[in-house]
PATORGU-427675 format. One record per residue (C-alpha): residue in three letters; x, y, z. Coordinates in steps of 0.1 Angstrom, whole numbers, always signed. Last residue first. Example, Ala and Ser with C-alpha at 12.3 -4.5 7.8 and 13.67 -1.06 7.14 Angstrom:
<nodes>
SER/+137/-11/+71
ALA/+123/-45/+78
</nodes>
This chain:
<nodes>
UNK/+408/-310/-22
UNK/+403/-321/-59
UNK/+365/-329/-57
UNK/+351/-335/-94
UNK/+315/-322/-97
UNK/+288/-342/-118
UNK/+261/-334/-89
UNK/+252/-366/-81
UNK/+276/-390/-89
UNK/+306/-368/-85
UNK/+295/-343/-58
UNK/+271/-372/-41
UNK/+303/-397/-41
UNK/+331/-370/-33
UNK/+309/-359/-5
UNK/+301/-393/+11
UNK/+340/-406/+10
UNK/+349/-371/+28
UNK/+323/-376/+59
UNK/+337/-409/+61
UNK/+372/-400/+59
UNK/+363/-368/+87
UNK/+348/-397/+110
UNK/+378/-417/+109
UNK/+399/-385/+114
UNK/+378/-370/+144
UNK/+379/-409/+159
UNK/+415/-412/+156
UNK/+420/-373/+172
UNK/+401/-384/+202
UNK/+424/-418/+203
UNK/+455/-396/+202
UNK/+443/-366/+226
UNK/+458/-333/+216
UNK/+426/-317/+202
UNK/+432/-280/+186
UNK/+440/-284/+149
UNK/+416/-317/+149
UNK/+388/-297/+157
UNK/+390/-269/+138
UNK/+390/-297/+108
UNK/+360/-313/+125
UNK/+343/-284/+120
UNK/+352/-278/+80
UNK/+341/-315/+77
UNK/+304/-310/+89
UNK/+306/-275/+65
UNK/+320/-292/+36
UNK/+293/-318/+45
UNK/+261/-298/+46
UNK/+271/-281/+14
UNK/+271/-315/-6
UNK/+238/-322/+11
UNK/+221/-286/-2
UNK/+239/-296/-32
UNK/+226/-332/-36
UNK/+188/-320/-25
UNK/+188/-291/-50
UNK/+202/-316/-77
UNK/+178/-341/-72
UNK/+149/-319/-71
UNK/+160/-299/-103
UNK/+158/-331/-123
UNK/+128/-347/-114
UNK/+113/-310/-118
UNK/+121/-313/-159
UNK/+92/-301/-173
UNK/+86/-275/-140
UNK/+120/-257/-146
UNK/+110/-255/-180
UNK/+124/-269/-216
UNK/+109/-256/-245
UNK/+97/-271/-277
UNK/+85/-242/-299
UNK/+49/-246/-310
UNK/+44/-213/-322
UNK/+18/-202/-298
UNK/+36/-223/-266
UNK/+69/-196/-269
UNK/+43/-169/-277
UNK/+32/-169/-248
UNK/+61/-151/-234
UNK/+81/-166/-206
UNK/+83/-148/-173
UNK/+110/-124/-157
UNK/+101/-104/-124
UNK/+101/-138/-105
UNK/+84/-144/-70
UNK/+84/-177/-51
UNK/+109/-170/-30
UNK/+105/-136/-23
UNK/+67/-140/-15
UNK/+77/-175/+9
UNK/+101/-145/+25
UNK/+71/-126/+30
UNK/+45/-152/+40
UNK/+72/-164/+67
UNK/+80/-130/+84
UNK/+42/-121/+78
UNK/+35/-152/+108
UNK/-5/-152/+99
UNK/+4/-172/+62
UNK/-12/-162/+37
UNK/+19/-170/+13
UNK/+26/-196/+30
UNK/-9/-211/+26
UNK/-8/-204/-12
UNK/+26/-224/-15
UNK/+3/-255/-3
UNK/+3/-277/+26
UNK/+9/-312/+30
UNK/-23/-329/+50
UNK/-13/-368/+48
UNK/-6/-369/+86
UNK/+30/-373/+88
UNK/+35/-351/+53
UNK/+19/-317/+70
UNK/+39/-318/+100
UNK/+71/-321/+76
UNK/+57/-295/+54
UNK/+53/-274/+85
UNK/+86/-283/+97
UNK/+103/-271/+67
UNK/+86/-238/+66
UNK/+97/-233/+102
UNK/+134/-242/+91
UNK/+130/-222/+68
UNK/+123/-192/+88
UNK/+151/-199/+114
UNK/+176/-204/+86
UNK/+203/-233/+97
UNK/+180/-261/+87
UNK/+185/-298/+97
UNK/+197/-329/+77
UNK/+193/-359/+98
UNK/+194/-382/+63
UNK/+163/-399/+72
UNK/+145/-366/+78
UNK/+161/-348/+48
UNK/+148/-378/+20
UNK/+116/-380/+38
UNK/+107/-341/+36
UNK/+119/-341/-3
UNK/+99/-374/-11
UNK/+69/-361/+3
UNK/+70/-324/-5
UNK/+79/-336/-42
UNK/+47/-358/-45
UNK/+55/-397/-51
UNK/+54/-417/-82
UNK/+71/-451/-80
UNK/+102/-464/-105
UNK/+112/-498/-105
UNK/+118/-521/-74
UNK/+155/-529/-68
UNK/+156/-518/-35
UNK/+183/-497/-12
UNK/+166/-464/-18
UNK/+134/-461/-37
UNK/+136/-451/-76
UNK/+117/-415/-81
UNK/+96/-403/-106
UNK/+80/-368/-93
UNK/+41/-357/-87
UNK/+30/-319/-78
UNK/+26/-309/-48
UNK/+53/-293/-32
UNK/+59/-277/-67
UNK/+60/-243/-58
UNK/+62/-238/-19
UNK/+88/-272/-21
UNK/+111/-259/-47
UNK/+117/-224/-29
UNK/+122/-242/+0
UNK/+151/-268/-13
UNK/+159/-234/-28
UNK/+164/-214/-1
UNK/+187/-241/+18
UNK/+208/-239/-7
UNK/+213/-204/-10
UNK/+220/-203/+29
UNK/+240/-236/+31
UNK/+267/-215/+47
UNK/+303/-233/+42
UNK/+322/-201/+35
UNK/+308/-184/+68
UNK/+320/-147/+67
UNK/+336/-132/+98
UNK/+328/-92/+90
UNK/+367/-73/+85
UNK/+369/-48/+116
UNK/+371/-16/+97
UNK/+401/+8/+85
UNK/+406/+36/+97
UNK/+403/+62/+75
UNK/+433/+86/+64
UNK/+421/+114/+46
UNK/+432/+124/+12
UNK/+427/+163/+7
UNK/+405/+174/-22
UNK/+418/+193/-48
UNK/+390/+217/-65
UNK/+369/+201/-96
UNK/+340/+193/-70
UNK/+343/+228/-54
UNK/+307/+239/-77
UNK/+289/+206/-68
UNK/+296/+206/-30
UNK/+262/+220/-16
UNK/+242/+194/-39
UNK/+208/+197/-33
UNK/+211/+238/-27
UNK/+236/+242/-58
UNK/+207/+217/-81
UNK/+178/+241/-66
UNK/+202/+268/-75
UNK/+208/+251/-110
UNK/+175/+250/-116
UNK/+164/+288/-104
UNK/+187/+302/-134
UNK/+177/+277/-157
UNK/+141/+287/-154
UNK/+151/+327/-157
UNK/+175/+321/-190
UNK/+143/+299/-205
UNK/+122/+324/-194
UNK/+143/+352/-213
UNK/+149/+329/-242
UNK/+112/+324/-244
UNK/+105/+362/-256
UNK/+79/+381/-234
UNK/+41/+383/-246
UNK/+31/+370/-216
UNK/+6/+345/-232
UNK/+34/+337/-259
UNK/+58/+329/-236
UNK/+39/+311/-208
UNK/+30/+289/-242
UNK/+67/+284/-251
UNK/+78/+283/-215
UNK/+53/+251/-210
UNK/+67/+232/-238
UNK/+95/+234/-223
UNK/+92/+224/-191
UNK/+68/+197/-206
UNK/+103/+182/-223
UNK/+126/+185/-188
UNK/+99/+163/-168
UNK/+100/+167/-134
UNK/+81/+202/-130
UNK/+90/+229/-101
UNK/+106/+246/-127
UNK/+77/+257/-142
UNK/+62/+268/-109
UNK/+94/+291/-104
UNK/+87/+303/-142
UNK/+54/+316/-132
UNK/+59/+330/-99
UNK/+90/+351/-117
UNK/+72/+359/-148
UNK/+43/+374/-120
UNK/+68/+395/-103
UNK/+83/+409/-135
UNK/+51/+416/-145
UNK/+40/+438/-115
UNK/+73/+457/-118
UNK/+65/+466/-154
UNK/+28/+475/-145
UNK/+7/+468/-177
UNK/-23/+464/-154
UNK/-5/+434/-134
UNK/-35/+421/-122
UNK/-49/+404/-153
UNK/-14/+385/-159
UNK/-19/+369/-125
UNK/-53/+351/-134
UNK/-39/+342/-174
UNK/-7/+328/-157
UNK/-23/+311/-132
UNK/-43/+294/-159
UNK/-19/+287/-182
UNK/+0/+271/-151
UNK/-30/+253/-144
UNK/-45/+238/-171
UNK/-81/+248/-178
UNK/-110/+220/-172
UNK/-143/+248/-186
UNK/-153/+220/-209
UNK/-152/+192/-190
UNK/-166/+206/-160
UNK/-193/+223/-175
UNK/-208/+190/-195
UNK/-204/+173/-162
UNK/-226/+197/-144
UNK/-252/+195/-177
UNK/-256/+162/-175
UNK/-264/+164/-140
UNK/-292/+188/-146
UNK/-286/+224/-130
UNK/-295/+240/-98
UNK/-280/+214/-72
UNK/-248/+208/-91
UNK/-244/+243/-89
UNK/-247/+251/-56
UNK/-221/+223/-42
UNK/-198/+228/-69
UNK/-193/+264/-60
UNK/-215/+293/-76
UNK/-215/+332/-68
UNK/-193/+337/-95
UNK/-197/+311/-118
UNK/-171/+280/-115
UNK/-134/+280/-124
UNK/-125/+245/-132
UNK/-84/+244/-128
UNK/-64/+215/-143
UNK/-37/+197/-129
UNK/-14/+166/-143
UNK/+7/+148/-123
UNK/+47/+154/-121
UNK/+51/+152/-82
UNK/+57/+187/-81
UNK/+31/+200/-101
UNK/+5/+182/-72
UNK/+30/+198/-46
UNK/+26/+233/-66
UNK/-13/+229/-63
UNK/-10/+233/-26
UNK/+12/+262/-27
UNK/-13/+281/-54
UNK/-41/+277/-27
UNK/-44/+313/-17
UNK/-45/+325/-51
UNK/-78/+307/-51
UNK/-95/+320/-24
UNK/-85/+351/-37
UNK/-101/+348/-71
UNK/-135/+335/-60
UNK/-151/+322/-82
UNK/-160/+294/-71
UNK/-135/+264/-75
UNK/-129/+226/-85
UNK/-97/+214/-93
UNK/-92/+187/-114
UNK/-66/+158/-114
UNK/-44/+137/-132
UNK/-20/+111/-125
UNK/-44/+83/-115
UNK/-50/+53/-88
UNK/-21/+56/-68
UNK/-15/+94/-72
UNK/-44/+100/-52
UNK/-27/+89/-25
UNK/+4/+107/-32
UNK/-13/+141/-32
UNK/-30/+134/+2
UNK/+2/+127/+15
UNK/+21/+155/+0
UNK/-2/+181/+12
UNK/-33/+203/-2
UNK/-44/+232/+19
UNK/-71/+226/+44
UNK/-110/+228/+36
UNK/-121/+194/+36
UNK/-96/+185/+9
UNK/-126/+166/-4
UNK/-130/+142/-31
UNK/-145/+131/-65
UNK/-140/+106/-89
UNK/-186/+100/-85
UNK/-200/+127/-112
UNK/-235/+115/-113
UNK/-254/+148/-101
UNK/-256/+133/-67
UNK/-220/+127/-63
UNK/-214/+157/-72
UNK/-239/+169/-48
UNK/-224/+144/-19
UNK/-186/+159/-28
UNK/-197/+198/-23
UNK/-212/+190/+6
UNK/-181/+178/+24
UNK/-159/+204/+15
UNK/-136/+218/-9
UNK/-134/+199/-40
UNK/-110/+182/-61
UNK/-120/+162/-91
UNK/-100/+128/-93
UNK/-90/+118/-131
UNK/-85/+81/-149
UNK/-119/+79/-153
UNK/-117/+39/-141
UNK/-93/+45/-117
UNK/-110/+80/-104
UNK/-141/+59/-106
UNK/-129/+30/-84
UNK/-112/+53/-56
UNK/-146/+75/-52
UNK/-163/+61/-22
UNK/-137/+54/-4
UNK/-117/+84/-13
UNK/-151/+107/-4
UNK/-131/+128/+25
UNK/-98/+126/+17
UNK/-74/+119/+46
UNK/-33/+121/+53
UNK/-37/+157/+62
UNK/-60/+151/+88
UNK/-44/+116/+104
UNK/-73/+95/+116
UNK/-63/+60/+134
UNK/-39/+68/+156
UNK/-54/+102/+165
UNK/-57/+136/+154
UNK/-87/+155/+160
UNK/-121/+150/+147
UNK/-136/+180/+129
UNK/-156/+217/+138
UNK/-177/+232/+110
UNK/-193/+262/+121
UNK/-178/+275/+150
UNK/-197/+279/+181
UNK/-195/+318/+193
UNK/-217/+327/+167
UNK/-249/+310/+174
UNK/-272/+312/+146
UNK/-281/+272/+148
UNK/-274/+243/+120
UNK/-237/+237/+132
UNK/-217/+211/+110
UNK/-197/+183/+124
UNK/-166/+163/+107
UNK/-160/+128/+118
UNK/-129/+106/+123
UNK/-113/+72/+108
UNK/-147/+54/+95
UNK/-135/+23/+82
UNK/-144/+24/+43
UNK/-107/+1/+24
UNK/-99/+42/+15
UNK/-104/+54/+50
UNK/-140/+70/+57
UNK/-147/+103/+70
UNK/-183/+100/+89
UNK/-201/+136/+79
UNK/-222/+147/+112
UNK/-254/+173/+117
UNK/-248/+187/+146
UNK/-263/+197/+181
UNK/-240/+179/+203
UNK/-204/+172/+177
UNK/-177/+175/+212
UNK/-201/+158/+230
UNK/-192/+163/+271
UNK/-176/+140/+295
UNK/-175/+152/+335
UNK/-139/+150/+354
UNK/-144/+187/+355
UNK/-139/+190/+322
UNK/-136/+158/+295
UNK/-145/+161/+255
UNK/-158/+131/+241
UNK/-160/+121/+198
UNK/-119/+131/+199
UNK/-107/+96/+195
UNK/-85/+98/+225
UNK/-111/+110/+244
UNK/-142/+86/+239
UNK/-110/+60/+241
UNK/-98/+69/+271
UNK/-139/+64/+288
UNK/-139/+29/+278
UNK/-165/+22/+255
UNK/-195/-5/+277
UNK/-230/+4/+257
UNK/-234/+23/+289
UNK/-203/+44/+284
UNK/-210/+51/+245
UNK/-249/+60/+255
UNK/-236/+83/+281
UNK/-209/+100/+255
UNK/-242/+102/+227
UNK/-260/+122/+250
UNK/-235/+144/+271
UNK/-246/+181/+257
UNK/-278/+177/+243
UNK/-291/+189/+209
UNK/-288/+153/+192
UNK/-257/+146/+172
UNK/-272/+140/+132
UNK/-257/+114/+108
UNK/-248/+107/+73
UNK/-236/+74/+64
UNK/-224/+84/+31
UNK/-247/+59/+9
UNK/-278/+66/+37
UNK/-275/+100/+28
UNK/-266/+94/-8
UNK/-296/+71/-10
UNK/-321/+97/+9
UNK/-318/+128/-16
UNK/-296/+156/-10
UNK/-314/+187/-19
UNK/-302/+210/+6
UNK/-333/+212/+22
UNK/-335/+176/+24
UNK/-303/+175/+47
UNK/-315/+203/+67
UNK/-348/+190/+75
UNK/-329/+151/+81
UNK/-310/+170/+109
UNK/-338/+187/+124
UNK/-372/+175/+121
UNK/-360/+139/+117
UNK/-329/+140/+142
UNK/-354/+155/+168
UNK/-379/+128/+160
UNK/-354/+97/+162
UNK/-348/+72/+137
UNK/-332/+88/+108
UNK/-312/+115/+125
UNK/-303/+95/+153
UNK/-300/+64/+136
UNK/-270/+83/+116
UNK/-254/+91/+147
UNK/-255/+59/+168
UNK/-244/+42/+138
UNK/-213/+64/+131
UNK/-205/+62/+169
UNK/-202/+24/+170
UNK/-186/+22/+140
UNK/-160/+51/+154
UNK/-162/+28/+188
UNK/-147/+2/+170
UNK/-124/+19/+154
UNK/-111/+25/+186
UNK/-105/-4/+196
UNK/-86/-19/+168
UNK/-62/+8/+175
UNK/-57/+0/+212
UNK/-54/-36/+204
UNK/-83/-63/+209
UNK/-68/-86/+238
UNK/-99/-73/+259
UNK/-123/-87/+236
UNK/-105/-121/+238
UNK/-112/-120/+275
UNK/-146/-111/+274
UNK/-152/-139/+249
UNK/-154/-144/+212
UNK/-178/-163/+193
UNK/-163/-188/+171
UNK/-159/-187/+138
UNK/-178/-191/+106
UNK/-173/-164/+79
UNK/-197/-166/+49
UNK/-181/-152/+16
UNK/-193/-124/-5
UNK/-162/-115/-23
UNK/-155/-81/-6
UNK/-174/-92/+27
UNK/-145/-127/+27
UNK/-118/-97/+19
UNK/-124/-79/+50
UNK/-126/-106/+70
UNK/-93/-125/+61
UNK/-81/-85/+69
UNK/-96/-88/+103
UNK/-83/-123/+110
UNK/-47/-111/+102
UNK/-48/-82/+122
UNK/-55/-49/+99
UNK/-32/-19/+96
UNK/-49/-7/+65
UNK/-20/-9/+41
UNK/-1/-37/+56
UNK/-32/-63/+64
UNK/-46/-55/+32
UNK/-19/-63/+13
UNK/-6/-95/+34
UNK/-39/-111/+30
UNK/-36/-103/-12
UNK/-7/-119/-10
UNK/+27/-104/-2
UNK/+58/-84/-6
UNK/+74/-52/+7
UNK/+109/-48/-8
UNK/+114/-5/-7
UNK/+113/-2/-48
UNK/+115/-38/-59
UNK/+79/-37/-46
UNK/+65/-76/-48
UNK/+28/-86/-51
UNK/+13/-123/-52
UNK/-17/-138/-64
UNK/+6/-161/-82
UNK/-15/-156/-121
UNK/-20/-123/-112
UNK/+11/-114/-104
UNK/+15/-76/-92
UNK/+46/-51/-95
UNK/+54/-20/-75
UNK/+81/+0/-95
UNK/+62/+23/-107
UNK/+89/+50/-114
UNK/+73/+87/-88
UNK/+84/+70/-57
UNK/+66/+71/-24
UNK/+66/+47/-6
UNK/+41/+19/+10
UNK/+14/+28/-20
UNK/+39/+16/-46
UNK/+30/+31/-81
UNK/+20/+6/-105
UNK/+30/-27/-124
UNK/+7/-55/-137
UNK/+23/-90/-145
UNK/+22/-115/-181
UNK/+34/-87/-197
UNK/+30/-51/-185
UNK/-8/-41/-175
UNK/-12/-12/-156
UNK/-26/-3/-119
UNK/-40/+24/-101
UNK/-33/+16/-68
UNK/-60/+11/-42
UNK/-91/-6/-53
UNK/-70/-22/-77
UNK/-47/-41/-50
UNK/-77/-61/-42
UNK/-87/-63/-79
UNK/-50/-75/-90
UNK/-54/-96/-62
UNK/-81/-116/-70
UNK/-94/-131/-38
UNK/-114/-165/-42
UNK/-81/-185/-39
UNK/-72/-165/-7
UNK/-107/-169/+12
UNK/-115/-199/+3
UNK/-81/-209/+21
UNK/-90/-195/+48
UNK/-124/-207/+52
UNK/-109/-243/+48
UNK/-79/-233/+74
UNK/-106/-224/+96
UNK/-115/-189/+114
UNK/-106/-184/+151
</nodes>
């Protein structure tokens, strides 16, 4: 377990616009920062961050949190793994308590096999580093190719010795359960016997974006053709192929700060970029480009580079892929590399100033450049071109923004030498299909429509006395302010005013008037503060909104978040302004009366049910006597208190 004073060092050291920056590429609007939501996928930012609250909200799909709750949601971390992850980020010292074989046990299945991908990647790379097969073998290859020992030791690079059960017998000694050398993919089971699926490899760890090694990617170094070259983890719950970038990790920050992500193939090609300097790279690791891994690189930029040989047909080939990155409205250009070259080759024969002089200057956009690569095969064939104007005006159309559609026909126009009112006719044509297709009904809309009769539904019982609203802001009022120090006059003395903290004074106030809480979650952040206020250890909004229950850190997120701020320039000018927090005395009180004042409509609205079905006389004396009193206390907090008049 780790303390509540780690904890909280923890969450006030944690900037969460940097947390949240390693993943989202994120702009400044205000007093908040807004991006792209990495929990759906929406093509409006409407993900917005506080940095002055530590807190994130998505008015999009409604996930909310601290920077805990971030990590937690977007790598699938426990609690105490994600407090972990951000005490190595900032440098902090954990202390906690060894864990036993029991609490091992309770680790979840996904938990536990990332554990054994750690364990793997370690085993691997000492292998090649430590052992004299790995040396003469793996780390031969490896040098040969020019990688030099940083990157190898920088990617975790590794080498499977030339045996066929080595690393799966060190696994099961070291204590891995045998399901989970299969279900991760690094054992392969015949005859009730576990083989290496990577033997006699050298191995590429593939990192998620926060760096937990997901899965692995092997390369043969031998002649033998019946083994294939490059063979890859396989699905799991932890390492989803078309979800993953090889390099993201490695390359999130750059592509943020560069505000591009160059595109390779494979693994190799990513390490000698790397190498030459060029770091906002990744890997599609040889499959076609899909919506997930386009949206993850959407987080942190809308524009992106793809590097090629030269080889046309391999590059036809991945048109489809690069019409997802067109369809989500991002940016692509094509880098066409010599023939003969790929990024790999290149960056190993040429200086890296000169790789990233080549890749800025030769960075084509690709529908000019599809165009220019089709328009060379057609050979002045009419039937040819009308082909290629049809390719090219379908991946115009495939574009979200109406003005770069056009802009876009003009140049296809020219380069074509066609006129743009025929592309234009073309691109309108294959809109309103795509609109027809969307929208089956759209061309019968104007047609008469018979009127159906629909039954009508049970009416929803609807409280009218719920304290709901209320409630929430007695809460809301006690994870902001619970701290900070009111006026207050005692009740039933004559002494003058006494300072007291809010949390104090709120908790006391609702205790000695028996008033309980009809929302669950509230009522547990309620009980907290009241724990917190017997022993002179109130709580802070900041431990709600780290809080291990993620039902109470995200509606303590809701309540305490605000899309609206004052400007600065309110305070620049010297304008006198009046705040929720200048006049907190004030807000108290009133939450408190109307939370009360709700109370009792809802205490004499029971009674009232009461009295219509209770036949006794004496039973329905004491209802009435205890409805007067009920009565004389509302029309004294509403009128007094709350400067309402009660005319029922």
């Amino acid at each position: 377990m780790i303390n509540r004073e780690t904890i909280d060092n923890i969450v006030t050291t944690a900037r969460i616009e940097e947390v949240i920056g390693d993943y989202v590429n994120l702009r400044r609007r205000g007093v908040n920062m807004l991006g792209l939501c990495p929990f759906h996928n929406e093509k409006t930012p409407s993900f917005t961050v506080s940095p002055a609250k530590g807190i994130y909200k998505c008015f999009g799909c409604g996930k909310a949190g601290n920077s805990v709750n971030f990590i937690m949601e977007h790598e699938h971390f426990s609690y105490p793994e994600a407090l972990k992850y951000l005490a190595r980020k900032y440098n902090i010292e954990v202390e906690e308590e060894v864990q036993t074989p029991e609490q091992l046990l309770e680790l979840n299945e996904k938990e536990s096999l990332y554990n054994l991908n750690l364990f793997a990647q370690q085993y691997f790379t000492k292998s090649l580093l430590e052992t004299a097969e790995g040396k003469s073998v793996g780390l031969s290859y490896f040098k040969e190719r020019g990688i030099r020992e940083d990157l190898i030791h920088k990617f975790q690079l590794g080498f499977s010795p030339d045996k066929w059960d080595a690393f799966s017998e060190n696994a099961t000694q070291n204590g891995y359960k045998r399901e989970f050398l299969i279900k991760t993919g690094l054992s392969l089971e015949k005859d009730n016997r576990l083989y290496d699926r990577f033997h006699s490899r050298v191995i590429f760890p593939i990192h998620s974006p926060s760096g937990r090694v997901v899965g692995f990617g092997g390369r043969i170094l031998g002649s033998d053709k019946n083994r294939p070259k490059y063979v890859n983890s396989p699905e799991s719950d932890i390492y989803n192929k078309s979800k993953t970038l090889y390099g993201i990790y490695f390359a999130k920050n750059a592509i943020i700060s560069k505000d591009n992500c160059l595109l390779v193939e494979g693994y190799t090609d990513v390490i000698s970029m790397h190498q030459a300097g060029i770091d906002n790279v990744v890997a599609s690791s040889g499959t076609s480009l899909t919506y997930d891994q386009v949206h993850m690189i959407q987080r942190y930029t809308s524009n992106i580079s793809i590097l090629y040989d030269g080889d046309p047909a391999g590059i036809k080939a991945s048109f489809r892929g690069i019409d997802i990155i067109v369809e989500q409205g991002m940016n692509v250009k094509i880098v066409l590399f010599p023939n003969g070259e790929d990024p790999d080759s290149y960056a190993r024969k040429h200086h890296p100033s000169e790789v990233e002089s080549f890749v800025n200057e030769n960075a084509v956009n690709f529908i000019l450049f599809k165009t220019r690569l089709l328009l060379g095969e057609t050979q002045n064939d009419p039937i040819k071109k009308a082909a290629l104007i049809r390719e090219i005006v379908n991946t115009i159309s495939l574009i979200p923004d109406s003005i770069s559609r056009s802009l876009y026909v003009k140049e296809c126009s020219a380069l074509m030498a066609i006129s743009e009112q025929v592309l234009m006719s073309e691109l309108n044509k294959i809109l309103r299909a795509k609109l027809k297709k969307s929208s089956p009904g759209l061309d019968k809309e104007l047609e008469a429509i018979p009127v159906e009769q629909i039954p009508s539904e049970t009416q929803t019982d609807i409280d009218l006395y719920s304290a709901e609203y209320q409630e929430r802001d007695v809460i809301r009022l006690l994870l902001l302010y619970g701290h900070d120090i009111i006026r207050i006059k005692l009740r039933n003395t004559d002494e003058e005013e006494v300072s007291v903290q809010v949390a104090d004074y709120v908790v006391n106030d609702l205790v000695n008037d028996e008033m309980g809480f009809e929302n669950a979650i509230f009522k547990t952040i309620f009980d907290e503060f009241h724990k917190g206020a017997d022993i002179d250890e109130i709580p802070d909004g900041n431990w709600f909104l780290s809080h291990h229950n993620s039902e109470i850190s995200l509606a303590a997120v809701n309540l305490v978040f605000t899309n609206y701020n004052l400007s600065p320039n309110w305070f620049k000018n010297n304008i006198m302004i009046t705040t929720e927090k200048t006049r907190l005395h004030m807000y108290v009180m009133f939450a408190l009366r109307a939370y009360k004042a709700r109370k009792l409509d809802k205490m004499m609205s029971e009674i009232q049910k009461k009295l219509a079905v209770e036949s006794n006389p004496e039973q329905q004396r004491d209802l009435q006597k205890a409805y007067l009193e009920l009565k004389k206390q509302s029309i004294r907090i509403n009128k007094d208190g709350l400067g309402r008049i009660i005319t029922r």
